[in-house]
VOBA-1610 file (N, C-alpha, C; in pm, whole numbers, padded with zeros to 5 digits, always signed):
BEGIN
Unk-02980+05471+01369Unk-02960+05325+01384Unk-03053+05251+01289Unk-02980+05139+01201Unk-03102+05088+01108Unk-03166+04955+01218Unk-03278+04893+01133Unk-03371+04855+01196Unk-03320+04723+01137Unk-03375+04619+01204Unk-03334+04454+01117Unk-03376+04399+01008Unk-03501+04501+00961Unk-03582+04486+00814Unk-03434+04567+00694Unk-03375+04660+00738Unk-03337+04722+00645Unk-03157+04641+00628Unk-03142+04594+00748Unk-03027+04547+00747Unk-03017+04414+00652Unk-03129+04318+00712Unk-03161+04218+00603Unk-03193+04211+00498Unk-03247+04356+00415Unk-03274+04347+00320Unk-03172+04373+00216Unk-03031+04437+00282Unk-02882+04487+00216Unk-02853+04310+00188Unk-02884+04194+00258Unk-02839+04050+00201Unk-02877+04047+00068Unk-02817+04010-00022Unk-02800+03914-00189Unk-02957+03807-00105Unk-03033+03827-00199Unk-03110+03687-00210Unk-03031+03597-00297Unk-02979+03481-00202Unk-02934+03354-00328Unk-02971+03248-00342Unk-03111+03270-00306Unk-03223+03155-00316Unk-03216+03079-00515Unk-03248+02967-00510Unk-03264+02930-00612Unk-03338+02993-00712Unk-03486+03048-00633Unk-03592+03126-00689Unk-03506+03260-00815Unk-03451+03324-00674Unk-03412+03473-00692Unk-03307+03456-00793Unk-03208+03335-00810Unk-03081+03335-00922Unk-03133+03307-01050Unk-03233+03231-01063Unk-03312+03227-01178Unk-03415+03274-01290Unk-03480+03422-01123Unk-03532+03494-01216Unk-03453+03631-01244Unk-03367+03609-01192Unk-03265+03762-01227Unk-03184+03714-01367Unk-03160+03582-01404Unk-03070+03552-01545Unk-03202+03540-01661Unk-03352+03556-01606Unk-03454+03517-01695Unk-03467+03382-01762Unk-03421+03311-01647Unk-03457+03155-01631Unk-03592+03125-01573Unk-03661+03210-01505Unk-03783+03174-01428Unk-03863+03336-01389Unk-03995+03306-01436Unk-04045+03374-01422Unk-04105+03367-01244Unk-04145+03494-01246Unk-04234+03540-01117Unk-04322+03435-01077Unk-04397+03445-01164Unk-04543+03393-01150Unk-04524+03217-01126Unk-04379+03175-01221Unk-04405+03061-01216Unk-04310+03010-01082Unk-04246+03072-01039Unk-04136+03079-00911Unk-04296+03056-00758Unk-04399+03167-00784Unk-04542+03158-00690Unk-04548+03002-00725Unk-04572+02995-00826Unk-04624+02837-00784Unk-04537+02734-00725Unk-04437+02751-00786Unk-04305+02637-00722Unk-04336+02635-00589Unk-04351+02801-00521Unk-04336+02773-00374Unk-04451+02693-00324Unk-04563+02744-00384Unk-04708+02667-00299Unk-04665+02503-00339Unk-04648+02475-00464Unk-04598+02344-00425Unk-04501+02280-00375Unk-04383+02330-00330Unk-04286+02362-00225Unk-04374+02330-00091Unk-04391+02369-00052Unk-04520+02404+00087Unk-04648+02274+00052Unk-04701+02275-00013Unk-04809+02164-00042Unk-04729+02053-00037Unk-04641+02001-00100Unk-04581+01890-00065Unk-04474+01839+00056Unk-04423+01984+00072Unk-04330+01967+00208Unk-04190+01908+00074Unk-04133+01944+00005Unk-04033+01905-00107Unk-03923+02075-00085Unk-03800+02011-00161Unk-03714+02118-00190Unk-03743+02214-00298Unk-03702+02314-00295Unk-03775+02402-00395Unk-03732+02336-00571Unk-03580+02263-00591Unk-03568+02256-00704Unk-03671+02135-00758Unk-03665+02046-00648Unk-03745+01884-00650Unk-03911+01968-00721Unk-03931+02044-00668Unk-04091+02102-00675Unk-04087+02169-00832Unk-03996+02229-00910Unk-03954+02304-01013Unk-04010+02163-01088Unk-03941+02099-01088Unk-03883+01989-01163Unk-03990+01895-01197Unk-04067+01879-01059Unk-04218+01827-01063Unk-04296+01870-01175Unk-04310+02019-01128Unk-04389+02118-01245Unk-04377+02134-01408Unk-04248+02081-01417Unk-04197+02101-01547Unk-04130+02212-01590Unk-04136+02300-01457Unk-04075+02452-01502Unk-03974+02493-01504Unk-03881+02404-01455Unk-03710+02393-01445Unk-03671+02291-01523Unk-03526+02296-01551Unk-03429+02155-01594Unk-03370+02124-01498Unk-03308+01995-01528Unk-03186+01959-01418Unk-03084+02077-01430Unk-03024+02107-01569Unk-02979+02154-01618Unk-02953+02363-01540Unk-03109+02421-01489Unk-03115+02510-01440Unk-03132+02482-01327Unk-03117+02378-01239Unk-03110+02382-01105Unk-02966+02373-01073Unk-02876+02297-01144Unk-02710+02313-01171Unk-02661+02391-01175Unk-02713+02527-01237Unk-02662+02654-01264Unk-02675+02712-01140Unk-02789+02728-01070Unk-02875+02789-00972Unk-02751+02730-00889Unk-02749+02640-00865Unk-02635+02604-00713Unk-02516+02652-00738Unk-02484+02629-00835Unk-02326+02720-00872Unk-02298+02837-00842Unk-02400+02920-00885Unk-02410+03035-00854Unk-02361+03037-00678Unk-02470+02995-00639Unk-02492+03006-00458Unk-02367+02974-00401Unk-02303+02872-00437Unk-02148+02861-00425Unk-02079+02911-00505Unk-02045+03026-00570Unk-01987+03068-00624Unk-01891+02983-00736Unk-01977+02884-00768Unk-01888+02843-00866Unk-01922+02808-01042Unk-01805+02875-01077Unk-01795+02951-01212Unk-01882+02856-01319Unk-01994+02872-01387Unk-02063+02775-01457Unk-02128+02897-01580Unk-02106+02834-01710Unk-02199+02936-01841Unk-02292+02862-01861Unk-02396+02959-01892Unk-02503+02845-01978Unk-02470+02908-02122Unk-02537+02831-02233Unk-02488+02789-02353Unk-02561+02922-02429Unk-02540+02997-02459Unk-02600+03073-02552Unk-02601+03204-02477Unk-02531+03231-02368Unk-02547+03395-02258Unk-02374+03382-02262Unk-02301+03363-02354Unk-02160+03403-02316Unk-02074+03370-02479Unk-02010+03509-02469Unk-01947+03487-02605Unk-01794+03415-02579Unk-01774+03297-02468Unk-01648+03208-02508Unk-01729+03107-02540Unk-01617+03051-02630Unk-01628+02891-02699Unk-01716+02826-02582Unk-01754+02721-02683Unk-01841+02616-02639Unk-01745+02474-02621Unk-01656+02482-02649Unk-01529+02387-02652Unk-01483+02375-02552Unk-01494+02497-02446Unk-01476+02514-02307Unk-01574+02453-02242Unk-01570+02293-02220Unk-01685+02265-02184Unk-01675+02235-02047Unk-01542+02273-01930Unk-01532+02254-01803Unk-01630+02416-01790Unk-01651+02464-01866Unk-01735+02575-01776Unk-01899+02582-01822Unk-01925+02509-01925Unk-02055+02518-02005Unk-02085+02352-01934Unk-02035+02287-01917Unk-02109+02103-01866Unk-02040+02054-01752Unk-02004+02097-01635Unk-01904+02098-01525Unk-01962+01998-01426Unk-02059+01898-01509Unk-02130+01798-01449Unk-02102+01700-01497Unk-02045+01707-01610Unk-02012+01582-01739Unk-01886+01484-01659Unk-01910+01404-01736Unk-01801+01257-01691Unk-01681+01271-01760Unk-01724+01354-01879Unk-01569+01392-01930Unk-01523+01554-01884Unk-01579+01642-01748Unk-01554+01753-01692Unk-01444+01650-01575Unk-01583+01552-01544Unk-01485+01522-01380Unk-01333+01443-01454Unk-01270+01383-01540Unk-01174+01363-01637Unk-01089+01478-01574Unk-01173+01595-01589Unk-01025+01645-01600Unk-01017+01737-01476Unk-01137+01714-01416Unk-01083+01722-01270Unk-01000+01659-01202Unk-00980+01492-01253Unk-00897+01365-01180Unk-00776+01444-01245Unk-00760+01505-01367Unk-00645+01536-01416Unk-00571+01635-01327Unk-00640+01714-01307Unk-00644+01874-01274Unk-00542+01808-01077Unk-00638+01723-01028Unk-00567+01662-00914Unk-00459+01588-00922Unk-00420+01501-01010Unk-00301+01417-00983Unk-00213+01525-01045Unk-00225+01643-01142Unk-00110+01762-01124Unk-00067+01837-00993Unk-00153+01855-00954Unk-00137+01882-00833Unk-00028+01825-00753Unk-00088+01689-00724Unk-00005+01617-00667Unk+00144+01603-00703Unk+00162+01590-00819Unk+00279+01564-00930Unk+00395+01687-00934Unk+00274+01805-00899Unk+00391+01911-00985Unk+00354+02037-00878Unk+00271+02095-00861Unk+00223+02185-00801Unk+00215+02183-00667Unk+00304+02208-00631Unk+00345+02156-00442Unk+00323+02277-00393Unk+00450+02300-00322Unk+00475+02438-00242Unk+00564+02509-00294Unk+00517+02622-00350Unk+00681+02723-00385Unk+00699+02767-00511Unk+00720+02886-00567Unk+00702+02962-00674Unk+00786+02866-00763Unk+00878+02825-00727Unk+00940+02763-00827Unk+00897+02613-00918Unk+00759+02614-00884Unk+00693+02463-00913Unk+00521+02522-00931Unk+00543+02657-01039Unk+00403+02744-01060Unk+00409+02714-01207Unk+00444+02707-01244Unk+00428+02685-01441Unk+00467+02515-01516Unk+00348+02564-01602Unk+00361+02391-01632Unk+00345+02445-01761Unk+00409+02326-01886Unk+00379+02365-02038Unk+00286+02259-02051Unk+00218+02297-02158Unk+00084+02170-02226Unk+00159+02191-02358Unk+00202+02066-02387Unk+00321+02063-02485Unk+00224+01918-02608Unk+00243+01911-02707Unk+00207+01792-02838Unk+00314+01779-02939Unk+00293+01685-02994Unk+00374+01626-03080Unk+00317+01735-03245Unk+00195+01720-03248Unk+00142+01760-03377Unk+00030+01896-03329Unk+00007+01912-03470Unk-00109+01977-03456Unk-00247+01925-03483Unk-00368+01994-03382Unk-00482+01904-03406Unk-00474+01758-03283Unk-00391+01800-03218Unk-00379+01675-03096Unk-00422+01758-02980Unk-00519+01824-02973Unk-00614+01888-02814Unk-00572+01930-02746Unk-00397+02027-02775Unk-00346+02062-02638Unk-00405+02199-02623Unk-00466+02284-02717Unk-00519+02418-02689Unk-00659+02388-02584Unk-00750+02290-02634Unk-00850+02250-02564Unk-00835+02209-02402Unk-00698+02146-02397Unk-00688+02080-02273Unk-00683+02191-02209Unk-00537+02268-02234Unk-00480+02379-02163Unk-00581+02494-02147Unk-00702+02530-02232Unk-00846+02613-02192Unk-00913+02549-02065Unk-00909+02384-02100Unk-01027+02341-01975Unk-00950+02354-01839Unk-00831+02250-01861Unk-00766+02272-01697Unk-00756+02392-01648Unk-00768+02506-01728Unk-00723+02614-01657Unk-00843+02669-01610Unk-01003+02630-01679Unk-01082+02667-01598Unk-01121+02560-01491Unk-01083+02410-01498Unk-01107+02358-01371Unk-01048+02368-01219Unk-00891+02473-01283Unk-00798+02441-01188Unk-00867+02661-01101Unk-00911+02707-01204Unk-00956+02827-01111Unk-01089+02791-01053Unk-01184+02737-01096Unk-01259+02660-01020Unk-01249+02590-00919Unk-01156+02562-00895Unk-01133+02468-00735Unk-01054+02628-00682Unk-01088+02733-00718Unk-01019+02868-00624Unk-00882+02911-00646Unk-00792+02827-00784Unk-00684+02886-00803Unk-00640+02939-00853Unk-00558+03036-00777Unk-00545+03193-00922Unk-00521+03127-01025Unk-00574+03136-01141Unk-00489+03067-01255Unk-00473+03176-01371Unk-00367+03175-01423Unk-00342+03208-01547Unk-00270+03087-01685Unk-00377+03171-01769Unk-00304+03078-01894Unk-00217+03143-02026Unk-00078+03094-02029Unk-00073+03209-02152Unk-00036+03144-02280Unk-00110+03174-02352Unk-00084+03119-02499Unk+00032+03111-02553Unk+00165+03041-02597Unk+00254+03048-02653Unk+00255+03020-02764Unk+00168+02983-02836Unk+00174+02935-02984Unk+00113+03111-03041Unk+00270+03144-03067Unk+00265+03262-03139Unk+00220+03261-03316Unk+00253+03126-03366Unk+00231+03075-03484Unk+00074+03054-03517Unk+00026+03022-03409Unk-00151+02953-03478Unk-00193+02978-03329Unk-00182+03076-03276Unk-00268+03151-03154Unk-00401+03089-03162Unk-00485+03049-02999Unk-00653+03022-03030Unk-00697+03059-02910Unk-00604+03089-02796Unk-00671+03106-02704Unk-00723+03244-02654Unk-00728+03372-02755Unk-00817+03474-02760Unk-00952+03487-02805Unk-00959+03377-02927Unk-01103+03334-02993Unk-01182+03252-02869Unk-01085+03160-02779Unk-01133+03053-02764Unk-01275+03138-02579Unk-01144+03214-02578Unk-01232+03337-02470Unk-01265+03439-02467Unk-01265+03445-02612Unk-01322+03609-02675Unk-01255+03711-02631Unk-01124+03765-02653Unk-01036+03830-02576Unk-00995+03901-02675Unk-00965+04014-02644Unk-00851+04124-02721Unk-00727+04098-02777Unk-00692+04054-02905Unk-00546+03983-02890Unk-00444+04108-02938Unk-00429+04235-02964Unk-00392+04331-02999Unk-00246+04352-02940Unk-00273+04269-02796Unk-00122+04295-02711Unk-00121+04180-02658Unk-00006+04119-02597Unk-00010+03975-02520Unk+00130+03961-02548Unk+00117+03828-02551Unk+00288+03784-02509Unk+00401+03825-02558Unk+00345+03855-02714Unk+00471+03876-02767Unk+00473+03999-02790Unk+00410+04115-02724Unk+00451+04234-02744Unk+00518+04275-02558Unk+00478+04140-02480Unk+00560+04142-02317Unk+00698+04128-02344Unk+00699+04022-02470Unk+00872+03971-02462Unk+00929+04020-02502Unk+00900+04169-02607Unk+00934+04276-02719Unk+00945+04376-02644Unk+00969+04388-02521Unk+00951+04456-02420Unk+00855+04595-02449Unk+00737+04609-02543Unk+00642+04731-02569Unk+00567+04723-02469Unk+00509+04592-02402Unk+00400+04581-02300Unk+00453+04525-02192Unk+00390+04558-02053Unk+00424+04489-01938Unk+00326+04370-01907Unk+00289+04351-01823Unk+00220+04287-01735Unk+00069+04330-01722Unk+00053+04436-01759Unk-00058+04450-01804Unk-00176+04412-01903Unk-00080+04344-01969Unk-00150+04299-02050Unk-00178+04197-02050Unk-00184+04098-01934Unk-00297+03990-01863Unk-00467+04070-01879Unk-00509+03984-01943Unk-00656+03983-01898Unk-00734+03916-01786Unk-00808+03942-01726Unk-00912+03876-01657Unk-01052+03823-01710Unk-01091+03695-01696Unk-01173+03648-01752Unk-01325+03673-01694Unk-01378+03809-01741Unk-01470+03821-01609Unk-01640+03712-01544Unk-01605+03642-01643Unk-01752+03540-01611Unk-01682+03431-01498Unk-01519+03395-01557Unk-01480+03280-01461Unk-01373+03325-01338Unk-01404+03329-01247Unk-01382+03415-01094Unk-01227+03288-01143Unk-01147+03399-01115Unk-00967+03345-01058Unk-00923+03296-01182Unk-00957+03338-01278Unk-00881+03289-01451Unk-00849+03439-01465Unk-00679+03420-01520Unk-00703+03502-01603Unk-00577+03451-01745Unk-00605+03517-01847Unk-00571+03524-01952Unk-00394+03571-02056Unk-00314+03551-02049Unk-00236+03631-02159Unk-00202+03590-02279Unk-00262+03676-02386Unk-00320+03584-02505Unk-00176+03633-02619Unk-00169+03557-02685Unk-00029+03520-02783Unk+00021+03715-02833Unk-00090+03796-02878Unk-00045+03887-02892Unk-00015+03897-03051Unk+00011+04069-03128Unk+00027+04012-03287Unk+00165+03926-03309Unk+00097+03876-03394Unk+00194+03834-03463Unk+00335+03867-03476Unk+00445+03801-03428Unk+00566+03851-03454Unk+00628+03807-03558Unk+00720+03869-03662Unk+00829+03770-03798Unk+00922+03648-03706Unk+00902+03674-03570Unk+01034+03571-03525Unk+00993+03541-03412Unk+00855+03431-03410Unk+00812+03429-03266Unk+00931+03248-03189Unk+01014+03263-03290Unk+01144+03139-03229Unk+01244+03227-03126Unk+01279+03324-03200Unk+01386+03442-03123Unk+01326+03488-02991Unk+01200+03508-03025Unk+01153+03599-02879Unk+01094+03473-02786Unk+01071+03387-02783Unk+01075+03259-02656Unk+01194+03192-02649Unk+01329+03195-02713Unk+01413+03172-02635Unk+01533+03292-02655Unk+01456+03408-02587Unk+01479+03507-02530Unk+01507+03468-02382Unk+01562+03543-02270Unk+01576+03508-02134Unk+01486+03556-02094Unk+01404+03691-02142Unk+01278+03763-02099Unk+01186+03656-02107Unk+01147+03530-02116Unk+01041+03447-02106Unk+01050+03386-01958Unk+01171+03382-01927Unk+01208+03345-01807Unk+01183+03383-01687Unk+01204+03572-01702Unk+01172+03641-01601Unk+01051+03687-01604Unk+00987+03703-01713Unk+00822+03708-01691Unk+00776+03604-01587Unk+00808+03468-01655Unk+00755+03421-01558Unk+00758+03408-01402Unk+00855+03445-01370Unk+00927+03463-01259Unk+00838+03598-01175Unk+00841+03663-01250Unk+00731+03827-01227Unk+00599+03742-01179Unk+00553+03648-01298Unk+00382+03636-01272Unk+00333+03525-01154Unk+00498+03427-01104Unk+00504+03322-00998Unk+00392+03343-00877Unk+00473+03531-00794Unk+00395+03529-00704Unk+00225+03545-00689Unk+00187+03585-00821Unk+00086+03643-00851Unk-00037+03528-00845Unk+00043+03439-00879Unk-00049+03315-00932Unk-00080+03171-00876Unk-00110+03100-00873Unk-00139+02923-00792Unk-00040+02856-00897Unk-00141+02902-01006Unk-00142+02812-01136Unk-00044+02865-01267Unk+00003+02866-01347Unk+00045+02908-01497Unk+00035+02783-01605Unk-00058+02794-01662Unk-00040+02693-01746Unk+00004+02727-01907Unk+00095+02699-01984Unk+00151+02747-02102Unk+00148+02662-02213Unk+00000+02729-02296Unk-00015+02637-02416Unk+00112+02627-02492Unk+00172+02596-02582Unk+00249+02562-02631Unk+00230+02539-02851Unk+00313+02569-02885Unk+00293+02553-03076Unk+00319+02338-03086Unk+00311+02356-03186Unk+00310+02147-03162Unk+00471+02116-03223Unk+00499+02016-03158Unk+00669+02020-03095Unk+00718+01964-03242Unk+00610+01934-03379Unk+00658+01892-03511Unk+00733+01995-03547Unk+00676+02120-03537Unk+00677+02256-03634Unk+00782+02290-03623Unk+00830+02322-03539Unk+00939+02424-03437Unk+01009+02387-03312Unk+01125+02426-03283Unk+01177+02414-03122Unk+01118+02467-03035Unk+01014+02557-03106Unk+00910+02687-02977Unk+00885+02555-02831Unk+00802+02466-02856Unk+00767+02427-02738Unk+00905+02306-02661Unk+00965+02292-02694Unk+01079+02283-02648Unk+01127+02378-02560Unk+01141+02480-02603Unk+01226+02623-02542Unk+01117+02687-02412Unk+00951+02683-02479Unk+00878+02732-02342Unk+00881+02613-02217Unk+00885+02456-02291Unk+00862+02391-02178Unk+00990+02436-02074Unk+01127+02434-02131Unk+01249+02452-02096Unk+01223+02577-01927Unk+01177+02653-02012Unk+01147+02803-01930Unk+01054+02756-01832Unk+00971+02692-01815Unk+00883+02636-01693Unk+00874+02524-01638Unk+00977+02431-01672Unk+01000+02363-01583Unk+00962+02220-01614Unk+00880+02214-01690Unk+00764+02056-01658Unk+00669+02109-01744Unk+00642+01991-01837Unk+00550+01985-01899Unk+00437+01865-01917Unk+00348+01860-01970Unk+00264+01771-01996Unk+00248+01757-02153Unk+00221+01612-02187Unk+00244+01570-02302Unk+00109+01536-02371Unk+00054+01580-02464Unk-00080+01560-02524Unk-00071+01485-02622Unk-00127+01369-02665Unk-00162+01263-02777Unk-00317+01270-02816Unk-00370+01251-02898Unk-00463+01248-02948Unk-00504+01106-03001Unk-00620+01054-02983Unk-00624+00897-03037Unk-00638+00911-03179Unk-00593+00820-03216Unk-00642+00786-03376Unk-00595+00927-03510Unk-00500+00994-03424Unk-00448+01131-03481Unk-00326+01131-03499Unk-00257+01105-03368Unk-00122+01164-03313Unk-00018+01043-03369Unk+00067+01083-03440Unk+00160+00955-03438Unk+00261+00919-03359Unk+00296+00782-03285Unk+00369+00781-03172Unk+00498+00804-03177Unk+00591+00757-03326Unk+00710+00782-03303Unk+00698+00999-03294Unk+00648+01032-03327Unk+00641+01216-03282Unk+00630+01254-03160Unk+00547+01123-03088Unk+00514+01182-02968Unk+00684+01160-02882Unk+00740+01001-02902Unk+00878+00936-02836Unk+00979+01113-02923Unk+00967+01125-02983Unk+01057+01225-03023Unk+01052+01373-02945Unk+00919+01406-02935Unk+00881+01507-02878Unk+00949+01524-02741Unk+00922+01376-02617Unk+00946+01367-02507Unk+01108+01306-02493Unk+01164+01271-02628Unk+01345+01327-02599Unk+01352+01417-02623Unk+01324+01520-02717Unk+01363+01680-02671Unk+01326+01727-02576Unk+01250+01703-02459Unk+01204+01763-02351Unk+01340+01753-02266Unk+01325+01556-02291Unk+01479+01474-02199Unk+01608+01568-02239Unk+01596+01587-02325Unk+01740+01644-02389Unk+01735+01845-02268Unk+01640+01882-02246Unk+01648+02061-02213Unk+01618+02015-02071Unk+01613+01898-02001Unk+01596+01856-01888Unk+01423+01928-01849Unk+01352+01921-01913Unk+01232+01909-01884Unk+01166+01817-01828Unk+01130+01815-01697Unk+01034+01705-01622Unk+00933+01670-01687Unk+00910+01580-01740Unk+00786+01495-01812Unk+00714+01463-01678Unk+00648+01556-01666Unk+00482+01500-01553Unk+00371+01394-01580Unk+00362+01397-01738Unk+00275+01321-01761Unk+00216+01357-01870Unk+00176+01199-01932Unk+00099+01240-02108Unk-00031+01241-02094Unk-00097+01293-02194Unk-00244+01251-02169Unk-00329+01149-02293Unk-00392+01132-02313Unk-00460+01088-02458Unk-00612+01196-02437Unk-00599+01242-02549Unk-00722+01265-02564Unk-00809+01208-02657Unk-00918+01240-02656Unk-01022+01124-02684Unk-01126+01202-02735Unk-01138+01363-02716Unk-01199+01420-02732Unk-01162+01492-02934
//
């Protein structure tokens, strides 16, 4: 029979102390003092850090995330982009942005029922932020706990393997070429409930293989699996590609860029959607 020392000691310490000096944010010695001044003042342990000078705001942010399990990088311990800034600044005024975003989809599109699981992040041009958007929402939307997957469709100018440091060797378009299954989702292992299916090589005819019917039933395969699907998209100037993926999922979202995007592309973009009966959920501007 174990004893209550040994049982308690099988608990995770997820004290602020203990998360900080296990990432080599805080030393030992300087964690002893926090506490005596912790205790000397009668203060919270981060309030007492902070006093001292021996913490940031910045590492007491991290420290709570952790404790709640929620998904946060610091800047220089992770080889994804820094562009991903819902997971590197998840405190920022332009994070909570796209949390308000991340919620009125919800509301809009993401109800009850496999058949209302995939959304396209669709643009007029290129260089109008829909790779950026479609990276962040998808880590804000697994951050609030939802399975999410994202899969790159811009078989033409792929970014979202760089953008999470990912294997791009296999992915979508070797799923729709029928060589790979479903396996070849990645998991994003720093951000708990993301995961990944990245554009894949290069195909001579990445127009033929998305309006293939196999884009259809993939998705249909990955419905139950998932909360979320969000489907970057190529920019709706180039090609019919994002036409044809929005087509395949149902609803898309429309990305503008300020001072970039030109509007009659964007009114054009969102009649070809009108035209494949694509639900226009909503545009965004970005600003970023």
């Amino acid at each position: 029979m174990r004893d209550k020392a040994s049982s308690s000691s099988s608990v995770p310490d997820r004290s602020i102390g203990a998360i900080l000096i296990k990432v080599g944010r805080l030393s030992v010695a300087d964690a002893e003092r926090v506490m005596r001044h912790q205790v000397e003042r009668n203060v919270r342990f981060g309030d007492a850090a902070l006093a001292l000078g021996v913490l940031t705001e910045a590492d007491i942010e991290f420290a709570l995330s952790r404790q709640y399990d929620y998904p946060y990088l610091l800047r220089g311990e992770s080889a994804i982009s820094e562009s991903v800034v819902a997971a590197y600044e998840p405190f920022t005024a332009r994070v909570e942005s796209l949390r308000a975003l991340r919620n009125q989809l919800m509301w809009r599109w993401f109800e009850t029922g496999e058949e209302r699981r995939a959304l396209a992040i669709t643009g007029a041009e290129r260089g109008d932020g829909r790779s950026f958007l479609a990276a962040n929402l998808a880590v804000v939307f697994s951050q609030q706990g939802q399975r999410t997957l994202l899969i790159d469709a811009d078989m033409r100018h792929p970014t979202q393997h760089d953008i999470f440091s990912l294997e791009n060797r296999v992915g979508l378009s070797s799923v729709l070429s029928g060589r790979n299954g479903l396996e070849a989702v990645q998991r994003v292992p720093s951000l708990l409930d993301l995961s990944v299916l990245t554009a894949g090589a290069p195909p001579p005819n990445p127009s033929e293989l998305l309006g293939r019917p196999m884009l259809g039933q993939v998705l249909r395969e990955l419905a139950p699996r998932y909360d979320v699907i969000l489907i970057d998209t190529p920019a709706g100037d180039e090609c019919s590609d994002a036409q044809m993926v929005a087509g395949r999922a149902g609803a898309a979202v429309v990305v503008a860029r300020q001072d970039v995007t030109h509007v009659d592309k964007v009114h054009d973009l969102i009649g070809s959607l009108n035209e494949a009966r694509v639900h226009v959920v909503g545009s965004v501007l970005n600003h970023f």
